[in-house]
N, C-alpha and C positions, 0 to 999 in steps of 0.2 A: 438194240433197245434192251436197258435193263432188262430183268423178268421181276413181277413183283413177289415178295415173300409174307406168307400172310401165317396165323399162328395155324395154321392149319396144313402148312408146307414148308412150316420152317423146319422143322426135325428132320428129314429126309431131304430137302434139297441143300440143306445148311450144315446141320450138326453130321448127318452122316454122308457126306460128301467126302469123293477122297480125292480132290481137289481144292485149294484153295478158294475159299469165297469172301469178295468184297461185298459189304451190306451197308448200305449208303440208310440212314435212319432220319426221314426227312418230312416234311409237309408242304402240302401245297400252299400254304397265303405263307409262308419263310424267303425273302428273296435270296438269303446266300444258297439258301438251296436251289434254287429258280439259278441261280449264276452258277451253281456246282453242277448241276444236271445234265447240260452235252457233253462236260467230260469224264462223265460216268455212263453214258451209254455210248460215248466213242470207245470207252474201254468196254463195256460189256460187245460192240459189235467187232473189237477186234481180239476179243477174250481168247489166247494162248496160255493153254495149262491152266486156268483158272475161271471162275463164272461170275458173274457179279447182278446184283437185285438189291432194290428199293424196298421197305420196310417204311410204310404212311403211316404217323405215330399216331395221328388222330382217328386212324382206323383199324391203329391194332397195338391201342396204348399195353395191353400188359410185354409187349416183345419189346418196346422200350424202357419197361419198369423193370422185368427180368436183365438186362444188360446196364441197367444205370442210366441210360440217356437222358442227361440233364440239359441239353442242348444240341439244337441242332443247325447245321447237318451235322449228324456223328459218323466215319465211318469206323467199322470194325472187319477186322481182317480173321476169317476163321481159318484154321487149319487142323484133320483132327479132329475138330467137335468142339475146340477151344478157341477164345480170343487169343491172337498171334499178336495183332497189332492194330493201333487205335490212332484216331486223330478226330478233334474236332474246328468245324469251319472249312472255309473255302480251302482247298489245296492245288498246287498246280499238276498237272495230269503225271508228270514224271515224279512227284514225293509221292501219290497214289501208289503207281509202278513201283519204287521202290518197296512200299510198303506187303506189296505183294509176293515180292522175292524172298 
């Protein structure tokens, strides 16, 4: 299961992580998210070398405004403390993986 990331754990489980993290930036009434969501906690339950959490934009619109998210699902790949890699919309589990490499 994802972990969820809130502005209050974003810095420390995100920015300063020194592992890769996928941050899936989603809402619950969004169905591509509702369709994106098992195959982001299938990767967060088989997370090798990397961690991955959910960011509810209606629950924590400034951590959507501080990254730009103009839509959703967004995800952002950190590495570092920086965006690595971005994608928005449904994606299938293996362009995710890639994205994490």
């Amino acid at each position: 299961m994802a972990k969820a990331f809130t502005t209050a754990n974003f810095n420390e489980e995100v920015l300063q992580s020194d592992i890769p993290v996928l941050v899936d930036f989603w809402a619950s009434w969004c169905m591509p998210c509702k369709m994106l969501s098992p195959v982001i906690d299938e990767l967060a339950d088989g997370a090798d070398g990397y961690k991955v959490g959910k960011v509810n934009v209606d629950e924590e619109p400034d951590l959507a405004r501080t990254y730009n998210v103009m839509s959703i699902p967004t995800l952002l790949v950190f590495k570092g403390g920086k965006v690595a890699a971005s994608s928005v919309g449904v994606q299938p589990k293996e362009a995710i993986e890639k994205m994490l490499k």
